[in-house]
N, C-alpha and C positions, 0 to 999 in steps of 0.2 A: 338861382338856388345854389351852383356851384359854388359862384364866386363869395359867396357869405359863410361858408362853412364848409368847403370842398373835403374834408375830412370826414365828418358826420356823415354829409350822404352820398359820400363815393362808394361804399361796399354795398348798401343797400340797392343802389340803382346798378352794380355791376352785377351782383344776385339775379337781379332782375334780366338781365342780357342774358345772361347765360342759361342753359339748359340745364335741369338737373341731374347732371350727370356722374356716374357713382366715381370719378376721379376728378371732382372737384373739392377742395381740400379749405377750410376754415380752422386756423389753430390759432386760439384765443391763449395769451402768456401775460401771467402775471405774477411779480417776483419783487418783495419790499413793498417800495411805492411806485413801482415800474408797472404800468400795464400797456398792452400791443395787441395785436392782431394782425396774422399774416395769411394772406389767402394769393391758392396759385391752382395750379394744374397739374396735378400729381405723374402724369403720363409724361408730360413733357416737361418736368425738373427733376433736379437731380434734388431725392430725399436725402441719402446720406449726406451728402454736403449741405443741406438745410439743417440736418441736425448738428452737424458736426461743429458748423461754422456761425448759425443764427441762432439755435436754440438755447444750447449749452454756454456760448457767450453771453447771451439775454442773463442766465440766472448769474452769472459770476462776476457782471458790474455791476459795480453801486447806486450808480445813478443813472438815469436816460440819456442824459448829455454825454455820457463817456460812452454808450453805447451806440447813439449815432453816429459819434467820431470813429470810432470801430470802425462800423458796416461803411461810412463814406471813404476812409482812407483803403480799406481792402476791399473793396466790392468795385464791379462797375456801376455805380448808380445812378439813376436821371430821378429829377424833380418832378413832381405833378403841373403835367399842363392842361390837360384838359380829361375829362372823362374819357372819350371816344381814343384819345392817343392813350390810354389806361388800359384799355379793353382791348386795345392793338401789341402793344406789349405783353401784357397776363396770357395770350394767346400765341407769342411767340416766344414763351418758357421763363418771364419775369415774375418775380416776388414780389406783390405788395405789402410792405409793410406799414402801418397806420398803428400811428398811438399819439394822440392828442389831434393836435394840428398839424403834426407833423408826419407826411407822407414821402413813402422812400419805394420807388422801382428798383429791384436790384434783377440782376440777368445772372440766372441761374439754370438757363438752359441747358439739357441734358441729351447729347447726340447720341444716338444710338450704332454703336459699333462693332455690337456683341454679337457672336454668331452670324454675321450678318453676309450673303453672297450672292454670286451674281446670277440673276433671271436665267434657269438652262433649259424650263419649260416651253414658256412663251417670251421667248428673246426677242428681243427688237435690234433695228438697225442703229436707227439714231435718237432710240429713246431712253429714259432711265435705265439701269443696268439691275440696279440692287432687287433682292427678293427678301420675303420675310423671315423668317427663323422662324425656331422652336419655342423661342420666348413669349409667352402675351403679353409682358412690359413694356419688349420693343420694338414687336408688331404695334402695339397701340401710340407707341413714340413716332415710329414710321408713317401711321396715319394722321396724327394729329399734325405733325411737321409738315404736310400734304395738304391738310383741308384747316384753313384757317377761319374759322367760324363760330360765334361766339351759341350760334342754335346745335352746335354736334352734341348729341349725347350720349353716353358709353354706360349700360345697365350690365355690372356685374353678376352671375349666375354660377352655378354648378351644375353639370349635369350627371349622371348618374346615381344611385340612391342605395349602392354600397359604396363602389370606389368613387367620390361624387371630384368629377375633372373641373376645374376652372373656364367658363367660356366668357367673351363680352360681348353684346347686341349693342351694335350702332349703329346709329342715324343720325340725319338733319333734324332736329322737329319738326322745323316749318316745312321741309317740303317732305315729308315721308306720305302715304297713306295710313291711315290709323285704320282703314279694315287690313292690307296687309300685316301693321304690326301686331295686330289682335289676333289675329292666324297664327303668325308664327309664334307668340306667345304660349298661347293654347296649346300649338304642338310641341312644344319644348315642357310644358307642364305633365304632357300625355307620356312624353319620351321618361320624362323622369320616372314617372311610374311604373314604365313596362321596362324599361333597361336597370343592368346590375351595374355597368360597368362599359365606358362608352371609350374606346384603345385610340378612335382616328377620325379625322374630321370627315373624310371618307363613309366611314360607316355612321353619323351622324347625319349626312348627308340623305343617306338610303332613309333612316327613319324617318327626318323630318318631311320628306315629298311624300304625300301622299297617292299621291302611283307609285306605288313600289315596283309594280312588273310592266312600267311602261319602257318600252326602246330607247324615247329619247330621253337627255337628261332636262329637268327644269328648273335644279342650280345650279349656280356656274360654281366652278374651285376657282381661284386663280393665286398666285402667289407673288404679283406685282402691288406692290403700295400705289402706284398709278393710277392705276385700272380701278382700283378701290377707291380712290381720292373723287374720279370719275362718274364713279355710277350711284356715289352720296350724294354729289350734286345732282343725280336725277331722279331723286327721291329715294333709294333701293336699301337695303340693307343688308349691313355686312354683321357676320358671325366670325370672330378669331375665337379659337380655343389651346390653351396650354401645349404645350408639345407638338406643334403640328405648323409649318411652315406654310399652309394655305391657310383661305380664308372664303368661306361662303358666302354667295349673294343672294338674296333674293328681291323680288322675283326676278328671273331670268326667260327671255323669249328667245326662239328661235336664231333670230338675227344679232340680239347680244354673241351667242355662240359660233356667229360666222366674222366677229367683228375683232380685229387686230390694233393695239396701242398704235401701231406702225400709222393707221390709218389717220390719226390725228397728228403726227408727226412729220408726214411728206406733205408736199404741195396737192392742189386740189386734185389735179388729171391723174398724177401720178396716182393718188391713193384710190379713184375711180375705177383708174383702169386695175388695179390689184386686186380689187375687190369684185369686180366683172370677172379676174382672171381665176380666184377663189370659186365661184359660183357655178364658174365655166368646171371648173375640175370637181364643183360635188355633183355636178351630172353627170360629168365621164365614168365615175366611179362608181355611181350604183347604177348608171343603164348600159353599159358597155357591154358585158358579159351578156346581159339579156338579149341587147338589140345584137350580137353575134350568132347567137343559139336562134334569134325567130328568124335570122336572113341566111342562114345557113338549111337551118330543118325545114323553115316553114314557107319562107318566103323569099326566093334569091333572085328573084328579079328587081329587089330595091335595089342591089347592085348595078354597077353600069358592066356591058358584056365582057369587056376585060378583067376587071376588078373581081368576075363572079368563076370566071375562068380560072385567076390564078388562085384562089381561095379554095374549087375543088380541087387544083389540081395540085398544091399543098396537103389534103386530107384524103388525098388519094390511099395511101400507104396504112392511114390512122385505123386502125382498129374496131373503136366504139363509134357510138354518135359524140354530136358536137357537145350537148349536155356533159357527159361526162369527161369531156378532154376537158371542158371550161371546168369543172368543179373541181378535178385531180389538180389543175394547176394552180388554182382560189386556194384550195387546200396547201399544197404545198408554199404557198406567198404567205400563210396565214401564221404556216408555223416557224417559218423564218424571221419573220415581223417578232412573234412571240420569244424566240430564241434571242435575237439581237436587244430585246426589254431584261431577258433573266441570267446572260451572258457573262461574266464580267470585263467593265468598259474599255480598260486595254484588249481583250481581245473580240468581243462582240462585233464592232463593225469590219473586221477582217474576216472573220469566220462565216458571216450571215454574204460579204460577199463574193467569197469565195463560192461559199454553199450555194446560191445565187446563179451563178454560173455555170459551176460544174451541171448541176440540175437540168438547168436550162439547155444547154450544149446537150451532153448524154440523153434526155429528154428525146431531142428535136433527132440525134442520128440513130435514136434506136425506132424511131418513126411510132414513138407513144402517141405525141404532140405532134403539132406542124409549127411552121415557121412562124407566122402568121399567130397563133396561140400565144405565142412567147412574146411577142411586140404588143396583144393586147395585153396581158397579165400586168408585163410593167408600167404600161402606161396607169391600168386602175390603181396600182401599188405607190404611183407618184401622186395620183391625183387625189387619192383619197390621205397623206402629207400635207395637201395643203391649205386642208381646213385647220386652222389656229389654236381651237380649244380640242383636246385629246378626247375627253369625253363627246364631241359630237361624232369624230372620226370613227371614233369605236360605234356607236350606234349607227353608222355609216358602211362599217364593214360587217356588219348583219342586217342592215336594210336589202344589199345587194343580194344576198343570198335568196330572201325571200319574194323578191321579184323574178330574181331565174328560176327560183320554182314555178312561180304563177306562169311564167312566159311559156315555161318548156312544157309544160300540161294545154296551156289554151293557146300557145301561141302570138301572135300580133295580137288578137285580142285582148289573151291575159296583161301583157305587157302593157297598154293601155290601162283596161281597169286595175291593174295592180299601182300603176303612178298617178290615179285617178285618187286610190284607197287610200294610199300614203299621205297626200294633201288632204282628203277628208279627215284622217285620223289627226293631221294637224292640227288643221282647224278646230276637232272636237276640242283637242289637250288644253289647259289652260296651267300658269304657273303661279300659285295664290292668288287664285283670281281674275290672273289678267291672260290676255289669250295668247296662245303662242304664237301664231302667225301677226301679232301685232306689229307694225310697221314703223312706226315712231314712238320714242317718248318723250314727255315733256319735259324742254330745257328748264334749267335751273331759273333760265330770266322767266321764263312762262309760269314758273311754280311762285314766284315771288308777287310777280302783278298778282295771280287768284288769290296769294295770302293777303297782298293789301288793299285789294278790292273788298274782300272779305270785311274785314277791320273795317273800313271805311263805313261798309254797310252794316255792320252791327254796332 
């Protein structure tokens, strides 16, 4: 079919590949007895130099002969070989142009370099650096440059219904969920009508999860193009909006939230044992405090006769009970944490360690605190750093809270059913649909066999 008219039906079969996606671009020119047709991908070419340098030259030769000599002497251009190497180009920022029989790839791709800096969120070691910006042009340059794929589709929207912001909903087609994209549609429909004016992807974020007052979060932010290029290959979808250097996933589980870029970058053990070592510190951090206050008040024979010995004889001096020397010191870690966020960055982490210490120190010799208080504090204060996404951490440093309540009221027992309730209320939560404690999801290759099982069978 190709080889008898590769002109004729090269656009209509590359249509046919692609997703309909609102930055796919068809500019039909006709000027004299010149007619053409150029089709690209708006996200990842440069428009101004399409017009500057194809458009406005098309009307000002005479003839089509003097205009492919044009674009062949200034352009980088390759010939048509086949279809599939067409569609492999068009997808790494090339211009087809077509008028007759005559087909012209010119490489017009457009690197995005604007506003563009480095990961200071979720940094890696030895992963990508760059983060997204404020732009949607080059956030979405970013991600197309990432995910090469002729099914990605980018659905332009507004949100708000005074000041209405720019956002774009992306996906795979083939591998997304259509009851998730049907959710989040619906809620971006709902959002438009009840909001005037939408400032931050933040507060987007609150409207579109339907728990609003739940603890944990069940989108992720992230501001890596990466991470984003990643979680399209497993069906998920991502939200950029105008102004705002993240980008929302949905749906998001549990273990997305405990899971670091780092992890697909190191060798296999290495990334095992980081991620054991992860897990190991979100348990120090929300049972530490509790399991101190029930072996102290309630039960200190879980200690061994030494270990229980120097622990009274550290809180010898202490004033209250063990409850309130743990909470004053939670407290005081809490608003240091907060200080060193609202600080300015040249002097925030001198001042937050300073303040740190002196605390600490003054603390421990005016015999508020014991020794022993001051080594757990810090240890929860590191361990709960070393969950990856900020939003689980934060819901992490009020999960704690609320289990030294239950422990310090019932005790060993509370302490028990309060890390019983936590995993029940897991298990309730779901994140459009899909459940949060879910453990796997499906690879990109496992999403592709169902699409073409599928096909096969219809």
């Amino acid at each position: 079919m190709y080889k008898s008219n590769p002109a004729k039906s090269l656009l209509p079969w590359l249509q046919s590949q692609l997703a309909e996606s609102d930055d796919i671009c068809l500019q039909k020119l006709e000027s004299k007895e010149k007619k053409a047709q150029l089709f690209y991908i708006k996200s990842i070419c440069d428009q101004a130099f399409i017009q500057d340098h194809l458009l406005i030259p098309f009307f000002e030769t005479d003839s089509l002969h003097d205009y492919l000599s044009y674009i062949d002497n200034l352009f980088q251009t390759s010939s048509y070989i086949s279809p599939e190497k067409t569609l492999n180009q068009l997808l790494h920022g090339s211009v087809v142009f077509i008028s007759g029989m005559n087909i012209r790839l010119i490489d017009i791709r457009k690197v995005a370099n604007t506003g563009i800096s480095e990961a200071k969120i979720e940094s890696t070691v030895q992963g990508p650096q760059n983060s997204f910006s404020e732009d949607i042009a080059t956030n979405l340059n970013m991600i197309r440059d990432r995910y090469y794929q002729p099914s990605l589709k980018i659905e332009n929207q507004e949100i708000g219904n005074q000041a209405p912001t720019p956002i774009a909903i992306i996906y795979d087609e083939k591998l997304v969920d259509p009851a998730v994209l049907e959710s989040v549609n619906k809620r971006l429909a709902e959002i438009q009508g009840e909001m005037a004016i939408i400032l931050s992807i933040g507060q987007l974020e609150r409207h579109l999860s339907r728990r609003k007052r739940t603890m944990f979060p069940t989108i992720m932010l992230t501001e890596r193009p990466d991470r984003v290029a990643y979680n399209l290959a497993q069906g998920k979808i991502a939200i950029v909006m105008q102004g705002n250097p993240f980008v929302l996933l949905v749906p998001s589980v549990f273990f997305d939230f405990m899971a670091s870029m780092d992890d697909l970058y190191h060798t296999y053990w290495t990334s095992r044992f980081v991620v054991v070592l992860r897990y190991l510190g979100l348990f120090i951090t929300i049972t530490l405090p509790s399991l101190y206050v029930v072996s102290t008040a309630y039960n200190p024979e879980l200690f061994r006769v030494q270990l229980a010995v120097t622990i009274a004889g550290s809180r010898i001096s202490v004033p209250y009970p063990a409850f309130v020397e743990v909470f004053l010191m939670l407290l005081m870690m809490e608003f240091l944490t907060e200080a060193s966020l609202r600080l300015p960055k040249m002097i925030g982490s001198t001042a937050t360690t300073v303040g740190g210490l002196i605390l600490g120190q003054a603390a421990t010799e005016a015999a508020l605190v014991s020794n022993i208080m001051v080594i757990l504090i810090a240890a929860v204060a590191i361990s709960n750093f070393v969950i990856p996404i900020n939003a689980m951490g934060f819901a992490m440093r009020g999960v704690k809270y609320l289990l030294l309540f239950i422990s310090t009221v019932f005790g060993m027992i509370g302490f028990i059913v309060g890390l019983v309730g936590i995993v029940a209320y897991l298990v309730h939560l779901d994140s459009f649909g899909q459940p949060y404690l879910k453990l796997f999801m499906k690879s990109s290759t496992d999403q592709e066999e169902i699409t073409r099982v599928k096909e096969e069978q219809g």
